[in-house]
C-alpha positions as CSV (number, residue, x, y, z in Angstrom):
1,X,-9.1,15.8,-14.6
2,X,-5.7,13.9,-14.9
3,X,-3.7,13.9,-12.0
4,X,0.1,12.9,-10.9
5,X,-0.9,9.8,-8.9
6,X,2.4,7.8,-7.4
7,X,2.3,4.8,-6.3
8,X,4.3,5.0,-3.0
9,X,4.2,1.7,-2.0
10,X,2.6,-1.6,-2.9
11,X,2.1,-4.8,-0.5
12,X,1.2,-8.1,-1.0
13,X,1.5,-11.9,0.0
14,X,1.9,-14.9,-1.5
15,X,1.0,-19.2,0.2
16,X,3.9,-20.7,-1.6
17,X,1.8,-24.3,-0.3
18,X,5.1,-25.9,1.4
19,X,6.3,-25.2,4.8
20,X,9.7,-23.4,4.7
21,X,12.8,-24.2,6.7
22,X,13.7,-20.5,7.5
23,X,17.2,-22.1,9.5
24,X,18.4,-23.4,5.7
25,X,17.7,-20.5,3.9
26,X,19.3,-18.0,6.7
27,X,22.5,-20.5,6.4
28,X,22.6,-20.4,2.9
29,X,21.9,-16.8,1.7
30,X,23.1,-13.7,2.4
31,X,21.6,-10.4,3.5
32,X,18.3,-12.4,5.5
33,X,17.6,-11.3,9.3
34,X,16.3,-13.5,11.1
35,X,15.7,-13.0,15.2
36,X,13.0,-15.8,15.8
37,X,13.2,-14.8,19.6
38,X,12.0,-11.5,18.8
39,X,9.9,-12.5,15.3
40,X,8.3,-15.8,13.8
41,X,9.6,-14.8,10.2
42,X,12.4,-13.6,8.4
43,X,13.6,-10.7,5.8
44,X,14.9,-11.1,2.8
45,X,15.7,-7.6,1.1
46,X,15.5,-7.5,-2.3
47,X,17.6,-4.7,-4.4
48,X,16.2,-5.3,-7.9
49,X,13.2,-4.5,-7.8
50,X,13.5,-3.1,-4.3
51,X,11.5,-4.9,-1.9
52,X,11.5,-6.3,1.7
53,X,9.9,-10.0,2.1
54,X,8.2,-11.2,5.1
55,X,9.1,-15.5,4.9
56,X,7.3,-17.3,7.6
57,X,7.7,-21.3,7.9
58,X,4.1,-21.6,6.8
59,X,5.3,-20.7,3.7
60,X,3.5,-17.4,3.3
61,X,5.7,-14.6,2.0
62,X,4.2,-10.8,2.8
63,X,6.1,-8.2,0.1
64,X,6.5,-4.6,1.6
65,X,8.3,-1.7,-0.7
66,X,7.5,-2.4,-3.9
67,X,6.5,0.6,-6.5
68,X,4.1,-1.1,-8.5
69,X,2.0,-4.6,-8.9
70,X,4.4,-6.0,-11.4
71,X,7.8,-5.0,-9.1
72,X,5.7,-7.2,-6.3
73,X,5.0,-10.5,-8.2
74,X,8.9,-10.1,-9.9
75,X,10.1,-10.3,-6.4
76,X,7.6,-13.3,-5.4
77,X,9.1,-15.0,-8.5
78,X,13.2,-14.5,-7.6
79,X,12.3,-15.6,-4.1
80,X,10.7,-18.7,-5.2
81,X,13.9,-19.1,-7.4
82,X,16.2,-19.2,-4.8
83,X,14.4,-21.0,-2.6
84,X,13.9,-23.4,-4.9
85,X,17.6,-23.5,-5.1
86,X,17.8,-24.4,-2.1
87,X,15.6,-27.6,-2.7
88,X,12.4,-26.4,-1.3
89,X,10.1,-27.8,-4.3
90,X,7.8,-24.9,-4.7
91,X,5.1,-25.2,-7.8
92,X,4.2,-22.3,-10.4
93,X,0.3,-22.5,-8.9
94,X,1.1,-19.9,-5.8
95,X,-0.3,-16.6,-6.6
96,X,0.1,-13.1,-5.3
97,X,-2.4,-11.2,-4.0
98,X,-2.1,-7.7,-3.3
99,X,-3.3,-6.5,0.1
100,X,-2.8,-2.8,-0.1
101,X,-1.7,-0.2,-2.7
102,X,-0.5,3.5,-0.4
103,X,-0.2,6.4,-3.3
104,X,0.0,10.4,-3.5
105,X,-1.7,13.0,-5.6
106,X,-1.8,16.1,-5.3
107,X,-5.4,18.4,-5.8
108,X,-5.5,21.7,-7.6
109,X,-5.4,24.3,-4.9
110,X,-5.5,23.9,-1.4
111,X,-7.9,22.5,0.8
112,X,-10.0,24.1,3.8
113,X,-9.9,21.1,6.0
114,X,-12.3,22.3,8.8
115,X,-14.6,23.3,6.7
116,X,-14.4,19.8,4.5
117,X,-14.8,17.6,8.0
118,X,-17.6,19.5,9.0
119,X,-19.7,18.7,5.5
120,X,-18.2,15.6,4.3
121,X,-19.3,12.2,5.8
122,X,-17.0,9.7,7.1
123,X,-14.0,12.2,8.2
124,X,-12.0,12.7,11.3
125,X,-9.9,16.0,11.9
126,X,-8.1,16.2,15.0
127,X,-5.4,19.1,13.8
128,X,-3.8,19.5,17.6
129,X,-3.1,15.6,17.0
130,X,-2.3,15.0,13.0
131,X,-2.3,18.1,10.5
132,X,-4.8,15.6,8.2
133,X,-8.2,15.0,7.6
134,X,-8.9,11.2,7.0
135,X,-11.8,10.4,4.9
136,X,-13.0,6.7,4.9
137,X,-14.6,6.1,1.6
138,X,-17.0,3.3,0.4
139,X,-16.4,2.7,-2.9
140,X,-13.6,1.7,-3.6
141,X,-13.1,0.9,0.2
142,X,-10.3,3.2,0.6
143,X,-8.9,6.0,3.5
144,X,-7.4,9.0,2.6
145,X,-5.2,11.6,4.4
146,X,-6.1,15.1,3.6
147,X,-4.0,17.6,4.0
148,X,-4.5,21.6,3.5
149,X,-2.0,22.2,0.8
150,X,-3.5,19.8,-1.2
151,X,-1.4,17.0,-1.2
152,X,-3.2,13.5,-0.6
153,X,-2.4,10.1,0.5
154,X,-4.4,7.2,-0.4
155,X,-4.1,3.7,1.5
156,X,-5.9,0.8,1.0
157,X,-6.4,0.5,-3.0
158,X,-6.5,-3.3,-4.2
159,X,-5.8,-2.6,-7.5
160,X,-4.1,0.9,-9.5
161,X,-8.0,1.0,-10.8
162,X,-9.1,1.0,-7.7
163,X,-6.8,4.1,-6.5
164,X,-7.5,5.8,-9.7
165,X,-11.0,5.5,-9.8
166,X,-11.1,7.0,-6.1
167,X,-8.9,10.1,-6.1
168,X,-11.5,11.4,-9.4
169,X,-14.1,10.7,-7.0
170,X,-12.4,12.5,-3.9
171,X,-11.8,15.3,-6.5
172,X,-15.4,15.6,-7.6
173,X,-16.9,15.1,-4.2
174,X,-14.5,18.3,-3.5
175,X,-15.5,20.3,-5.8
176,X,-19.5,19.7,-5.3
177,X,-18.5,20.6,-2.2
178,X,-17.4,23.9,-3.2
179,X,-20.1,24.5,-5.8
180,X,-22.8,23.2,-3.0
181,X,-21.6,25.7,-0.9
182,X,-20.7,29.1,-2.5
183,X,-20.1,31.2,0.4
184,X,-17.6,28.7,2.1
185,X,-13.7,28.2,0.8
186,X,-13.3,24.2,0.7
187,X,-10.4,24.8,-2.5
């Protein structure tokens, strides 16, 4: 089955290999915060493609916002041009890893989420605390958010395949589920 999935957000970090002088680049650019009283890093906010980045003086960047993998690792590469404006001599070896891809889809039907936590594996439903069901699953090493109209949220994807391949298999395990269990409205 195809489904709608969107990629809400995708994160990820980058060792740019040299330390970084946050003071000079929150002197010479605009639109940084920087409150090192209150936070060891600073933000730089990106508008095309939009996207916050985490700069520590380590020289790590951490990339928050982004839509997709390639938005990410365009960012990486304007902040490593300006700070290389800035003299900081930063080579073409860093690479960018992503950490953690958060999407939507949304399942044919709605879901019966008591029934689902109390015959899948791996859930927890606490509705008088959160209105979703959150499945940890294996393979890929994912979590999702359940929710009874349908609508899921997947976290933890290290790769669109990874997201892909795991919302078809949330939406088979569903639907064995249902087949499993005739008498019993999971969908």
């Amino acid at each position: 089955m195809a489904f709608h999935i969107k990629i809400e957000n995708v994160v990820a970090s980058a060792s740019l290999g040299v330390p970084i002088k946050l003071e000079k680049i929150v002197s010479s650019l605009d639109g940084i915060e920087y409150e090192p009283e209150q936070f060891p890093g600073l933000v730089m906010r990106l508008k095309n493609p939009k996207v916050a980045a985490l700069i520590f003086s380590s020289g790590k960047i951490v990339c928050t916002g982004a839509k997709s993998p390639k938005d990410v690792k365009e960012a990486v590469k304007i902040i490593v041009k300006r700070l290389n404006k800035l003299k900081f001599k930063i080579k073409d070896g860093y690479r960018v890893k992503l950490e953690n891809i958060v999407a939507s889809a949304k399942l044919e039907g709605e879901l019966n989420l008591d029934m689902i936590a109390f015959t899948l594996e791996n859930t927890e439903y606490e509705p008088e605390q959160f209105p979703g069901l959150v499945f940890r699953m294996d393979d890929p090493r994912v979590t999702f958010l359940l929710f009874g109209s349908g609508k899921i949220i997947c976290t933890g994807g290290r790769s669109i395949a990874d997201v892909k391949r795991a919302v078809a298999k949330i939406d088979i395990r569903l639907k064995k589920l249902v087949k499993d269990n005739k008498n019993k409205k999971f969908m």
